[in-house]
N, C-alpha and C positions, 0 to 999 in steps of 0.2 A: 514127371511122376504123375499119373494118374490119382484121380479122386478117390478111386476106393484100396489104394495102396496107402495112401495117405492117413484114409480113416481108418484101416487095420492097423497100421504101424503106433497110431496113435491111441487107439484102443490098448495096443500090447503097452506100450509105457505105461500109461496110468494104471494097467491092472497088474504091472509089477511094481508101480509105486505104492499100489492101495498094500500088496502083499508083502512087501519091507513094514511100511506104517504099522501094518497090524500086526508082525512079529517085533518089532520092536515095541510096542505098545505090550502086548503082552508081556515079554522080558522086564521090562521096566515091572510094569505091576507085580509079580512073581517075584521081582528081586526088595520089592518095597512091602510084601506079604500083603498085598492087599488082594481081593479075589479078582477072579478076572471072568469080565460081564459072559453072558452066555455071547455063541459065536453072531447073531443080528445085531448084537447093539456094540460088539466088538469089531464088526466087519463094518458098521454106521459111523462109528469113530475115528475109525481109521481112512475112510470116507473124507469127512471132513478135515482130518487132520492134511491129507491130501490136497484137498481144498485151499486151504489155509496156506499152505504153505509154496504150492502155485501161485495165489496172490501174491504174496511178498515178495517173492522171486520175478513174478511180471510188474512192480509198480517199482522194486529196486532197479531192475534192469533194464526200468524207462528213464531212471534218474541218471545210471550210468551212461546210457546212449547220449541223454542228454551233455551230459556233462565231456562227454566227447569230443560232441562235437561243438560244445564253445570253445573246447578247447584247440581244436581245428583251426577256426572259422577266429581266435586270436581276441575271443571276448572276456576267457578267463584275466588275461593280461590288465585289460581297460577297468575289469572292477577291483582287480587288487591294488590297483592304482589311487583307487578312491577312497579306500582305505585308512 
């Protein structure tokens, strides 16, 4: 796959993640009667919310790979051992 497939493809995900984030942000505020920010600091939000929640998903998904492969490789064994 080509570099600029790559980065369009990648572009389109996060600009439909930013666009879920910010209608579900919205939804939420509206159902909790609270206002909801003009659209720059609601499209900033949602931004971040983005953000935020890419991390979690990439430092969880290092623990899971981790935890893989000890479990492959026959390490999980040797420390429930010690236990």
């Amino acid at each position: 796959m080509d570099d600029d497939l790559k980065k369009n493809l990648k572009s389109l995900a996060r600009e439909s993640e930013v666009k879920l984030a910010r209608s579900i942000l919205k939804w939420k505020l509206k159902r909790e009667g609270r206002p909801v920010p003009v659209e720059e600091q609601l499209d900033q939000h949602s931004q971040d919310i983005v953000a935020k929640a890419n991390d979690v998903l990439s430092r969880g998904g290092k623990r899971v790979w981790g935890e893989l492969r000890n479990v492959y490789r026959g390490n999980s064994a040797k420390e429930e051992d010690k236990e």
